[in-house]
DSSP file (Angstrom, degrees, kcal/mol; ACC not computed):
  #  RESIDUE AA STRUCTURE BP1 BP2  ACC     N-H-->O    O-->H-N    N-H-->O    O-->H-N    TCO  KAPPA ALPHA  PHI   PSI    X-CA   Y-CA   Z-CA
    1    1 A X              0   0    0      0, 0.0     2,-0.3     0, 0.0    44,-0.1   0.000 360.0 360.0 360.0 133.3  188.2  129.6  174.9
    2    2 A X        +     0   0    0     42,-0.3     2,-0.3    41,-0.1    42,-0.2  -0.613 360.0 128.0 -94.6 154.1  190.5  127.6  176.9
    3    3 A X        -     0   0    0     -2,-0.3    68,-0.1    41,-0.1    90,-0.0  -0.955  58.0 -72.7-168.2 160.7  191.6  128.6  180.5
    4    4 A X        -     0   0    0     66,-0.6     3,-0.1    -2,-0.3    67,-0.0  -0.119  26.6-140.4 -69.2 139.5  191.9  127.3  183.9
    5    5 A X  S    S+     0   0    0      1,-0.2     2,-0.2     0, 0.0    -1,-0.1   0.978  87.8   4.3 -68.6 -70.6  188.7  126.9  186.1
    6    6 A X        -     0   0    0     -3,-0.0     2,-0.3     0, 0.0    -1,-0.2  -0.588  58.9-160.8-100.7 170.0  190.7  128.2  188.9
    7    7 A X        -     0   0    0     -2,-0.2     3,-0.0    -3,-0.1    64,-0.0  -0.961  24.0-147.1-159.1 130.7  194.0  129.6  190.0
    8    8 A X  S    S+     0   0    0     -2,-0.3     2,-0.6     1,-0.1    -1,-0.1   0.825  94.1  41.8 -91.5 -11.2  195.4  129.8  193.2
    9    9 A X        -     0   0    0      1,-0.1    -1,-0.1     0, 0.0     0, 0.0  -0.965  66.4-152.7-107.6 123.8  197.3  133.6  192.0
   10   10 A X  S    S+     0   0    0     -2,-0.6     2,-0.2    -3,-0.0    -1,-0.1   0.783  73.3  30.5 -74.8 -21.2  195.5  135.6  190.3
   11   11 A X        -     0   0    0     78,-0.0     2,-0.2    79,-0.0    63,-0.1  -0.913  63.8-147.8-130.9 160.6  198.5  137.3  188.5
   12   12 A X        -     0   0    0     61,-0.8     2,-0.2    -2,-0.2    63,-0.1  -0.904  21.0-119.7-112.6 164.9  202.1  136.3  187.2
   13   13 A X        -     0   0    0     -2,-0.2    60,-0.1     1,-0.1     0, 0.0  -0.520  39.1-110.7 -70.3 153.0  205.2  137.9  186.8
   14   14 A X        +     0   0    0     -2,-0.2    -1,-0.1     1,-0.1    60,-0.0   0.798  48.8 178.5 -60.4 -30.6  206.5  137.8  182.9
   15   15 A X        -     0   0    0      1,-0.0     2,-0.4     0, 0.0    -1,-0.1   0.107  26.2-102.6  60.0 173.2  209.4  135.6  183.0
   16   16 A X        -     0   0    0      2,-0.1     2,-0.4     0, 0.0    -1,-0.0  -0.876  17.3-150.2-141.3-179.5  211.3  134.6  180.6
   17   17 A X        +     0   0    0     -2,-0.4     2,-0.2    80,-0.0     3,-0.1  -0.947  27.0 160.3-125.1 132.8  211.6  131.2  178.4
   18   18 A X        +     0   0    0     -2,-0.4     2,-0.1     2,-0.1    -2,-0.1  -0.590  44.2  27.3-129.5 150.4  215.1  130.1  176.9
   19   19 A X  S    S-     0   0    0     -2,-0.2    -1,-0.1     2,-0.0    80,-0.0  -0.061  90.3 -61.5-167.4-162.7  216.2  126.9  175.8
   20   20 A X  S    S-     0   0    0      1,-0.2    80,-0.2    -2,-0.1    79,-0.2  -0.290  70.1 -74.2 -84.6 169.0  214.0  123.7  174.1
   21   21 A X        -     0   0    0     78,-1.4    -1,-0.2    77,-0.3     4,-0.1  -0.352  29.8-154.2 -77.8 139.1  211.7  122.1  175.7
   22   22 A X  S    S+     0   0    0     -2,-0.2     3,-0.2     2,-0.1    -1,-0.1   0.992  82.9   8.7 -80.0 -63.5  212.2  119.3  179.0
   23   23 A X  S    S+     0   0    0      1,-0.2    -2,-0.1     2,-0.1    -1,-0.1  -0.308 102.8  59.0-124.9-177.5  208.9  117.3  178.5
   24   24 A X        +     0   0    0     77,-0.1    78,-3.0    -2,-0.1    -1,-0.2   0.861  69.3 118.2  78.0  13.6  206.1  117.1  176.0
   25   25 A X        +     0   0    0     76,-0.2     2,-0.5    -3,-0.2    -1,-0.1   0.323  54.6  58.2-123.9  30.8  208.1  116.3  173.4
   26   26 A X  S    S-     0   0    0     76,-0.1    -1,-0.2     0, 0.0     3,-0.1  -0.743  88.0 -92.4 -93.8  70.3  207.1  113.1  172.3
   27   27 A X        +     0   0    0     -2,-0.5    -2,-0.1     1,-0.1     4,-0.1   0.075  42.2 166.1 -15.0 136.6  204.2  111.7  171.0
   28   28 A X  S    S+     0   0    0     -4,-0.1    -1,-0.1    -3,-0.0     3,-0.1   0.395  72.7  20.6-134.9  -5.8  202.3  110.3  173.8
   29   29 A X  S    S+     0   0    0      1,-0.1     4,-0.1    36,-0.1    -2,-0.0   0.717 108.0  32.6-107.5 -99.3  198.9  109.7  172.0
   30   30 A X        -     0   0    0      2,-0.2    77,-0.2    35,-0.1    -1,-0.1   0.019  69.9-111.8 -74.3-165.3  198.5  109.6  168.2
   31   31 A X  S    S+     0   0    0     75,-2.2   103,-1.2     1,-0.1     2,-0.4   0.734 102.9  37.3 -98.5 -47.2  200.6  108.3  165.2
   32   32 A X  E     +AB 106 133A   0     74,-1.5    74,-2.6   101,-0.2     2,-0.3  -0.749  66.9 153.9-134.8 178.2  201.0  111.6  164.2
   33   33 A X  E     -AB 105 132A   0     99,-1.6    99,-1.4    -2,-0.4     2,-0.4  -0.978  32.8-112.3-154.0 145.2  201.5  115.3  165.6
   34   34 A X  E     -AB 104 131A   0     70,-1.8    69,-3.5    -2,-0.3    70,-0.6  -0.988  27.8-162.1-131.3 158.8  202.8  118.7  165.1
   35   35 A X  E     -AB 102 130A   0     95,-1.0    95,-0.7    -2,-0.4    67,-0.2  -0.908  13.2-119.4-128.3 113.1  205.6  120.1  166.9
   36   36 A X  E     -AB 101 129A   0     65,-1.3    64,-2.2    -2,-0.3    65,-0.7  -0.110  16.5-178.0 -57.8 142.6  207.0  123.7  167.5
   37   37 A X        +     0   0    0     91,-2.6     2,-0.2    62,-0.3    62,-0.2   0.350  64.5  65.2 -89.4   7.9  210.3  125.2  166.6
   38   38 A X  S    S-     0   0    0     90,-0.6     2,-0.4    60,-0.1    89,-0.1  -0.646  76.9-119.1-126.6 164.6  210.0  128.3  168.1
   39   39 A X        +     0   0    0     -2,-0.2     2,-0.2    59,-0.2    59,-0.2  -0.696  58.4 129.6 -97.6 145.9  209.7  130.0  171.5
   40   40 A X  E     -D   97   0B   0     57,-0.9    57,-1.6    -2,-0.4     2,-0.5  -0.930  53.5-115.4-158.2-162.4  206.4  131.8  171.6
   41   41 A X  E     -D   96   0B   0     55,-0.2     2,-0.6    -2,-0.2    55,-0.2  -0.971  34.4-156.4-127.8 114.1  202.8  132.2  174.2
   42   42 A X        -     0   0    0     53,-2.1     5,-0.1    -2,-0.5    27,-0.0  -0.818   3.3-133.6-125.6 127.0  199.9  131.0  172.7
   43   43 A X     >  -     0   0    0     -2,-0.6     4,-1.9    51,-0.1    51,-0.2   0.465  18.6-113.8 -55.7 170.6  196.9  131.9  173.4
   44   44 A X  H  > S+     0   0    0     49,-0.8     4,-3.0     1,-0.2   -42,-0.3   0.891 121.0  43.6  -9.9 -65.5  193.5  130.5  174.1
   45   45 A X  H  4 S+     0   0    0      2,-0.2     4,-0.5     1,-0.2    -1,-0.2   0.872 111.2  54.1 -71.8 -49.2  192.1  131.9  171.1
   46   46 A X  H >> S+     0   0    0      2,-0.2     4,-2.8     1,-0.2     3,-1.0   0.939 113.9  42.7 -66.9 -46.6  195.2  130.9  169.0
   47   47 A X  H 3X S+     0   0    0     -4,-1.9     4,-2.0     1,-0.3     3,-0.4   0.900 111.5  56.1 -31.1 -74.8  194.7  127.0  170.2
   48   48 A X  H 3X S+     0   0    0     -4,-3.0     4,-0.8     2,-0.3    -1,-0.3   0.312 108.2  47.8 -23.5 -34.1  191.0  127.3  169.7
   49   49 A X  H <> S+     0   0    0     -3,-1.0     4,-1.0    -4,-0.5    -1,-0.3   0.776 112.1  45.8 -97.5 -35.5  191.6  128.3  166.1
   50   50 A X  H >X S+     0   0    0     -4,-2.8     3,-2.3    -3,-0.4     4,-2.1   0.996 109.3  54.0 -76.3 -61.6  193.9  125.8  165.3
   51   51 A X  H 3X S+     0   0    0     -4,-2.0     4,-3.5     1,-0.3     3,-0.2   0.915 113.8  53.1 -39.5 -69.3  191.6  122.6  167.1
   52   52 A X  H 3< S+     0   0    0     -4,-0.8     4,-0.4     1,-0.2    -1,-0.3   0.640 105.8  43.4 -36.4 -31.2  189.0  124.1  164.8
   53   53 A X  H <X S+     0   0    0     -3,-2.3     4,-1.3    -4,-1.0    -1,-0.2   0.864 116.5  49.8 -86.7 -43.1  190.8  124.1  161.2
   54   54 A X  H  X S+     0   0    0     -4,-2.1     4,-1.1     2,-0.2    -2,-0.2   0.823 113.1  45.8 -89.1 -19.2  192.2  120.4  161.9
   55   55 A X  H >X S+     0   0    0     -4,-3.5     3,-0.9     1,-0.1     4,-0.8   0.858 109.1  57.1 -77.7 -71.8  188.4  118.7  163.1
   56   56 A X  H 34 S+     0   0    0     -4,-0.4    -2,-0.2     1,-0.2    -1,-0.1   0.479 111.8  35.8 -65.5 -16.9  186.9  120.3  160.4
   57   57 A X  H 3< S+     0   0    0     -4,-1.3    -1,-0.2    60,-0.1    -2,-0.1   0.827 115.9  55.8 -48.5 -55.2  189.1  118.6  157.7
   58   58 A X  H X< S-     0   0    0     -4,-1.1     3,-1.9    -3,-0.9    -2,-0.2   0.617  99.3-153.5 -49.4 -10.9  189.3  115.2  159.8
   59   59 A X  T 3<  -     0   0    0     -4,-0.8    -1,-0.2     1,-0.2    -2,-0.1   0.030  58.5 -49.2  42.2-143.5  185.5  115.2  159.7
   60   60 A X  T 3  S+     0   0    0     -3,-0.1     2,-0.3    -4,-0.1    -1,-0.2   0.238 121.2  99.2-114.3  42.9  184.2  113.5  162.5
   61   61 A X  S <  S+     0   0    0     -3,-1.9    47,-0.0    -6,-0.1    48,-0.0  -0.722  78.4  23.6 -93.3 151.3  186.9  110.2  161.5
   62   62 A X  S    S-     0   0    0     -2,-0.3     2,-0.4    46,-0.1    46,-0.3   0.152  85.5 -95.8  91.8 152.2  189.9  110.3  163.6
   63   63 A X  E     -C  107   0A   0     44,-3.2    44,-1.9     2,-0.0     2,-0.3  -0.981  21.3-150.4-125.4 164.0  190.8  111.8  167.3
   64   64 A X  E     -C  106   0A   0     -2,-0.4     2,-0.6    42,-0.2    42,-0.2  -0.945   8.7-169.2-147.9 113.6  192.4  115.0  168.2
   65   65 A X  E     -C  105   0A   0     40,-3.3    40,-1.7    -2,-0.3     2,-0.5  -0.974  12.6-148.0-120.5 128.0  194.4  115.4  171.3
   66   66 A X  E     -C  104   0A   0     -2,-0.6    38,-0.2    38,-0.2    37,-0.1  -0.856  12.5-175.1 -86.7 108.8  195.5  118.9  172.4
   67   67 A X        +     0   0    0     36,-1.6    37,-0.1    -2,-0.5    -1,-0.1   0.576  63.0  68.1 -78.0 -32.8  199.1  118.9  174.4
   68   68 A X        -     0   0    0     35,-0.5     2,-0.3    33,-0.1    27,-0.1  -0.527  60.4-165.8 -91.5 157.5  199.2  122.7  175.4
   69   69 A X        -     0   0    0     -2,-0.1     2,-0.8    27,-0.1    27,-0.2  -0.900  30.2-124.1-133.5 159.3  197.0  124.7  178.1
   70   70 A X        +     0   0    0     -2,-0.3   -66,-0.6    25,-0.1    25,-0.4  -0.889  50.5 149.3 -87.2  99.8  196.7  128.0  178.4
   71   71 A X        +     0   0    0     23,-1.6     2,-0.3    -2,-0.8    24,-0.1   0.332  46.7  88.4-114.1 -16.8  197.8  128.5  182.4
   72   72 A X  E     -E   94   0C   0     22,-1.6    22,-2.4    21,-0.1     2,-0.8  -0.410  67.5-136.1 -91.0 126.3  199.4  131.9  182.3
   73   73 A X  E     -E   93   0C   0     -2,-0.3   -61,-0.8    20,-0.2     2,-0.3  -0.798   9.3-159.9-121.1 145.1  197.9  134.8  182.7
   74   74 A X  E     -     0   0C   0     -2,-0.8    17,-1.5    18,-0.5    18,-0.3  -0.694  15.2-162.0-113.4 121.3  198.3  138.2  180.8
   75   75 A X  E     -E   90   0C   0     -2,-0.3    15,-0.3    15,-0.3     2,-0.2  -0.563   5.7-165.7-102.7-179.7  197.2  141.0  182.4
   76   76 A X  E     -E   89   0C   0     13,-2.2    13,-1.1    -2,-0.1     2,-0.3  -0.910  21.7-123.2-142.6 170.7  196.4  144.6  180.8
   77   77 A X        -     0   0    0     -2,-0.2     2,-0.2    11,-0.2    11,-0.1  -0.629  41.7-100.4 -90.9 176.8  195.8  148.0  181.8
   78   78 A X        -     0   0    0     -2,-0.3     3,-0.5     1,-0.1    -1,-0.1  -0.418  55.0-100.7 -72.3 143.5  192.3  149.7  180.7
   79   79 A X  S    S+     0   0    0     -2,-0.2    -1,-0.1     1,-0.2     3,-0.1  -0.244 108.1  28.4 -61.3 173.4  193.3  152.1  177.3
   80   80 A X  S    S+     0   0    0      1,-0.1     2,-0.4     0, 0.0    -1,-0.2   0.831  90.7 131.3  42.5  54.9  193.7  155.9  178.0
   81   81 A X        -     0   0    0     -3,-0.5     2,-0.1    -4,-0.0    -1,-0.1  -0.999  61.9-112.4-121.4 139.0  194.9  155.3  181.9
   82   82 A X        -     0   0    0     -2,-0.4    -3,-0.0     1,-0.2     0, 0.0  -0.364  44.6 -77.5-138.0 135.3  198.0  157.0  183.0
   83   83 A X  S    S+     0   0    0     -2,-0.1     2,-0.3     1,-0.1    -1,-0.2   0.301  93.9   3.8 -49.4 165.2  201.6  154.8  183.9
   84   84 A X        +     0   0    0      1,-0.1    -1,-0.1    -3,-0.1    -3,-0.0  -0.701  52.9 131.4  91.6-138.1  201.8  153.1  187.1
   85   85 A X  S    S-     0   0    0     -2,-0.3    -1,-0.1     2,-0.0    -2,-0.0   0.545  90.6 -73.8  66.6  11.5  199.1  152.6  190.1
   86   86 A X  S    S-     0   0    0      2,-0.0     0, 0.0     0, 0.0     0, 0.0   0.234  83.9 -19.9  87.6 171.0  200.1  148.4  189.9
   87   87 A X        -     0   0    0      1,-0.1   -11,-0.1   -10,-0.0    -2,-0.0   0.118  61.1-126.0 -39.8 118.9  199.5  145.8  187.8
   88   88 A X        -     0   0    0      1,-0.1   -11,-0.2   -13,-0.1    -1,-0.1  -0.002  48.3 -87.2 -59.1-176.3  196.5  146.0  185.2
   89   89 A X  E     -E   76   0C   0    -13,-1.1   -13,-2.2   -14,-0.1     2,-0.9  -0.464  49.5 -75.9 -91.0 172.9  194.0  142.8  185.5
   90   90 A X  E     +E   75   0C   0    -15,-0.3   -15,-0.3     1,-0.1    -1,-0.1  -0.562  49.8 171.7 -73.2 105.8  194.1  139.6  183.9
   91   91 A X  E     -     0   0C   0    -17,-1.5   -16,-0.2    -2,-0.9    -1,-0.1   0.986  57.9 -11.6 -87.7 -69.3  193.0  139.9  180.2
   92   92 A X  E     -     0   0C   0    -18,-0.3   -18,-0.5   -20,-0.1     2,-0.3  -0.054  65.6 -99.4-144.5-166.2  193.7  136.6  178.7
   93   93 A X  E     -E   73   0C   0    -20,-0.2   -49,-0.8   -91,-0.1   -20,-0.2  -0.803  26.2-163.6-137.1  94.0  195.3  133.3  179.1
   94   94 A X  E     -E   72   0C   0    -22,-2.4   -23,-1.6    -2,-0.3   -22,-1.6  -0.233  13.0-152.6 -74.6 166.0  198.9  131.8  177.6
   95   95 A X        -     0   0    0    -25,-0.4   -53,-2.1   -24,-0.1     2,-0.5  -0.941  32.0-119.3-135.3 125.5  200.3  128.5  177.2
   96   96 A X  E     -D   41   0B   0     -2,-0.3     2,-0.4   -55,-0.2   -55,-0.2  -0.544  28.0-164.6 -54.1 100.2  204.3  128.5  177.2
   97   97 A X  E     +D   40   0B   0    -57,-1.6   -57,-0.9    -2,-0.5     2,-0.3  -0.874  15.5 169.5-126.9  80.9  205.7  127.3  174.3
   98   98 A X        -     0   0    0     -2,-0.4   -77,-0.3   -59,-0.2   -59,-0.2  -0.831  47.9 -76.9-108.7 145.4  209.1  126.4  174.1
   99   99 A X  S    S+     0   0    0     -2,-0.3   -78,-1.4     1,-0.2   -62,-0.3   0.205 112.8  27.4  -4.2 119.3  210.9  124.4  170.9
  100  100 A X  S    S+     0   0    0    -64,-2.2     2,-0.6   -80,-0.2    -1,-0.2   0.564  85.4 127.7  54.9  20.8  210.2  120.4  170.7
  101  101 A X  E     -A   36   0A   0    -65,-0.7   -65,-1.3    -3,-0.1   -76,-0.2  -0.867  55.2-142.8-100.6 116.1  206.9  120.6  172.4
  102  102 A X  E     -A   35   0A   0    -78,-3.0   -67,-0.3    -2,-0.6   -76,-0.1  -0.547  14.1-168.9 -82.9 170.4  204.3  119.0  170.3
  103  103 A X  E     +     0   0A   0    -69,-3.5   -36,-1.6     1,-0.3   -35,-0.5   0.843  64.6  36.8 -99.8 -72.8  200.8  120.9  170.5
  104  104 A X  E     -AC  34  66A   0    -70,-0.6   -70,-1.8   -38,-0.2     2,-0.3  -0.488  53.6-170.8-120.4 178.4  198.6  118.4  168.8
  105  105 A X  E     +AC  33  65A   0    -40,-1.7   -40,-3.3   -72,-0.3     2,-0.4  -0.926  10.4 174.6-147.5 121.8  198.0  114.7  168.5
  106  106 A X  E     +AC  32  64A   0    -74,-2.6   -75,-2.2    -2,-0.3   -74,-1.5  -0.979   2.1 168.7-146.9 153.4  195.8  113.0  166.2
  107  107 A X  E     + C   0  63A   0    -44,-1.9   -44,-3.2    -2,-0.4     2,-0.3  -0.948  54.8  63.4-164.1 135.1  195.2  109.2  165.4
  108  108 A X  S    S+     0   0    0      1,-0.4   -46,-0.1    -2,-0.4    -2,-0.0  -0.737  88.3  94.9 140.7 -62.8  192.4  107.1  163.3
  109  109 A X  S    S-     0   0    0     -2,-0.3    -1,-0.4     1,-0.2     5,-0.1   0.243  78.9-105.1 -22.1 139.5  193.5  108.9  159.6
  110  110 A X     >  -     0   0    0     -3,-0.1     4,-1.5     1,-0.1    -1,-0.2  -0.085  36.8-100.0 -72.9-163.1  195.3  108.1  157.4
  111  111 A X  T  4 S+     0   0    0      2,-0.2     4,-0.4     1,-0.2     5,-0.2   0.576 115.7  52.2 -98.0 -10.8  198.9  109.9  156.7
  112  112 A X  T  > S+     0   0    0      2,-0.2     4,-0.9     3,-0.1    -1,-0.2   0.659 111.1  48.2 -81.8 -26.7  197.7  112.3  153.8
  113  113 A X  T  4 S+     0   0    0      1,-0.2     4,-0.3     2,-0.2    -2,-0.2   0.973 111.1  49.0 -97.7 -21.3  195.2  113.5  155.8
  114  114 A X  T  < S+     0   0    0     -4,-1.5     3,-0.4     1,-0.2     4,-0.3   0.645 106.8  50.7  -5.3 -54.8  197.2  114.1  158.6
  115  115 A X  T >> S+     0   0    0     -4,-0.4     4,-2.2     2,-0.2     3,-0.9   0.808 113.4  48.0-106.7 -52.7  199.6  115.8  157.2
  116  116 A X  T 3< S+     0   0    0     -4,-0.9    -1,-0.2     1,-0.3    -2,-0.2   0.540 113.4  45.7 -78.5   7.9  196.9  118.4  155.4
  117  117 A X  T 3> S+     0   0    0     -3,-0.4     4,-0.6    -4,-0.3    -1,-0.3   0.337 114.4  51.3-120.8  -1.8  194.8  119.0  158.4
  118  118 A X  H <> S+     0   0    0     -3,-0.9     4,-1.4    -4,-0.3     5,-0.2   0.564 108.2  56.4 -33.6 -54.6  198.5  119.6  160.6
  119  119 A X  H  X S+     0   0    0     -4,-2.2     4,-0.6     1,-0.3    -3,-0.1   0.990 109.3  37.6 -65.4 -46.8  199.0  121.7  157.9
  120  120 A X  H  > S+     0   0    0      2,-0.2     4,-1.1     3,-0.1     3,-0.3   0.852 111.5  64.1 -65.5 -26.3  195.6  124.0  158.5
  121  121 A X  H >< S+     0   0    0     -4,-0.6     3,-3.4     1,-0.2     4,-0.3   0.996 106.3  39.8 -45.7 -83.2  196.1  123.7  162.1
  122  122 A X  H 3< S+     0   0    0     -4,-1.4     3,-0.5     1,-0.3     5,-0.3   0.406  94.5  73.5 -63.1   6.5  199.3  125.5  162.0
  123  123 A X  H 3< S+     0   0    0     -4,-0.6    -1,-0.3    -3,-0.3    -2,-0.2   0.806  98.2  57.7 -80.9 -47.4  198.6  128.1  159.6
  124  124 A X  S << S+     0   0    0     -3,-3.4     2,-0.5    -4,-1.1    -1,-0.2   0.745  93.8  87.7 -55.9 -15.8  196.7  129.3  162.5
  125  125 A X  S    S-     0   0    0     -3,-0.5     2,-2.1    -4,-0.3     4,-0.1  -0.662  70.9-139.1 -59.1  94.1  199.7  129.3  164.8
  126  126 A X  S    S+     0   0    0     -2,-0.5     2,-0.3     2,-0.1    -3,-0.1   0.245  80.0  47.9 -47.0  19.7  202.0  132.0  165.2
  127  127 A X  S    S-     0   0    0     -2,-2.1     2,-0.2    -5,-0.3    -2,-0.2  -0.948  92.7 -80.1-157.2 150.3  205.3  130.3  165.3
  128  128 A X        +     0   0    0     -2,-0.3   -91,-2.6   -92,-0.0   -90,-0.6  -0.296  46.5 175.5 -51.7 117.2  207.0  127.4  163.0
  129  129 A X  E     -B   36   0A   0    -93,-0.2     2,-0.7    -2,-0.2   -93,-0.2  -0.929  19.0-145.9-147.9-174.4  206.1  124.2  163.4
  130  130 A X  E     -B   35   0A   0    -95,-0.7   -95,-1.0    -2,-0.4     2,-0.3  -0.831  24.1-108.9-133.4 142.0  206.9  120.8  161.7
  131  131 A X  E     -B   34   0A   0     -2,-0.7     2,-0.3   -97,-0.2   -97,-0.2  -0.677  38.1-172.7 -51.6 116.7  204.7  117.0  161.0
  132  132 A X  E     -B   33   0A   0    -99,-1.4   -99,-1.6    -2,-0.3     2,-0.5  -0.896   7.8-168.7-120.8 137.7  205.8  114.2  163.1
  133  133 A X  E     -B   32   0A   0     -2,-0.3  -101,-0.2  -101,-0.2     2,-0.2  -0.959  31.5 -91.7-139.7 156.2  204.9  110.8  163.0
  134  134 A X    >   -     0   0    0   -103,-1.2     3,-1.9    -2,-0.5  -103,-0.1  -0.251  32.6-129.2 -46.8 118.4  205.4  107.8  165.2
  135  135 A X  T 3  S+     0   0    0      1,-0.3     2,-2.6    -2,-0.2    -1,-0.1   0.745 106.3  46.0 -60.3 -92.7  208.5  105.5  164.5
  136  136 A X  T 3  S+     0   0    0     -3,-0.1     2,-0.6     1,-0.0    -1,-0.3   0.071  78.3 133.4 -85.9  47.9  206.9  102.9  164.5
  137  137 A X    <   -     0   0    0     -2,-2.6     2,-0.1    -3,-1.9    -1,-0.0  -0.779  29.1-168.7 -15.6  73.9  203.9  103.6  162.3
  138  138 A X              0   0    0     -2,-0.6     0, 0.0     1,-0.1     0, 0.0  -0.586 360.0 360.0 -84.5 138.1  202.8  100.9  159.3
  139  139 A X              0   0    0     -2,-0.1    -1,-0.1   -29,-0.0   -28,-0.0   0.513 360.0 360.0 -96.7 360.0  200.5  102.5  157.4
């Protein structure tokens, strides 16, 4: 699961996201990519599921670059504990996810198989996202 080796705060406050995203929103890697339209946090786990559906189509052709971390941390309280008494602990780990940010990256494949291991990727993904390719691409 991914998450930061260290942190110089152990908690954050919630925050808020609005509007599209300033950087990340390019290809910087591969030929092709997918890219969010939606605001969301996704997790570790969620990341982690998606990396996993698009190598195991891609077989071991191709390379897979992941664009998000998870930096943010989500605390909870412990179940059946009564309001108040500060901040529960840190349960898990987000990555901030705002509209035009691509997640993944991929390069060596051709453009069908791209597009159909993009396509398992994001089915693990809570939020809408869309297939991107390079401008200038030849296949």
């Amino acid at each position: 699961m991914l998450q930061p080796k260290k942190t110089k705060f152990r908690k954050q406050q919630k925050g808020r996201m609005k509007g599209n995203t300033k950087r990340g929103a390019e290809l910087a890697f591969g030929s092709f990519g997918i890219k969010a339209l939606d605001t969301c946090l996704l997790t570790g786990r969620q990341i982690e599921a998606a990396r996993q559906a698009i190598t195991r189509f891609m077989k071991r052709e191709g390379q897979l670059w992941i664009r998000v971390f998870p930096d943010k941390p989500i605390t909870k309280k412990p179940a059946e504990v009564r309001m108040g008494k500060g901040k529960g602990a840190p349960e898990y780990f987000v990555a901030r996810i705002t509209p035009g940010r691509i997640l993944f990256e991929a390069e060596g494949v051709n453009l069908e198989t791209a597009k159909e291991a993009m396509r398992l990727g994001s089915q693990k993904l809570p939020i809408l996202t869309k297939f991107v390719v390079r401008k200038d691409y030849v296949e």
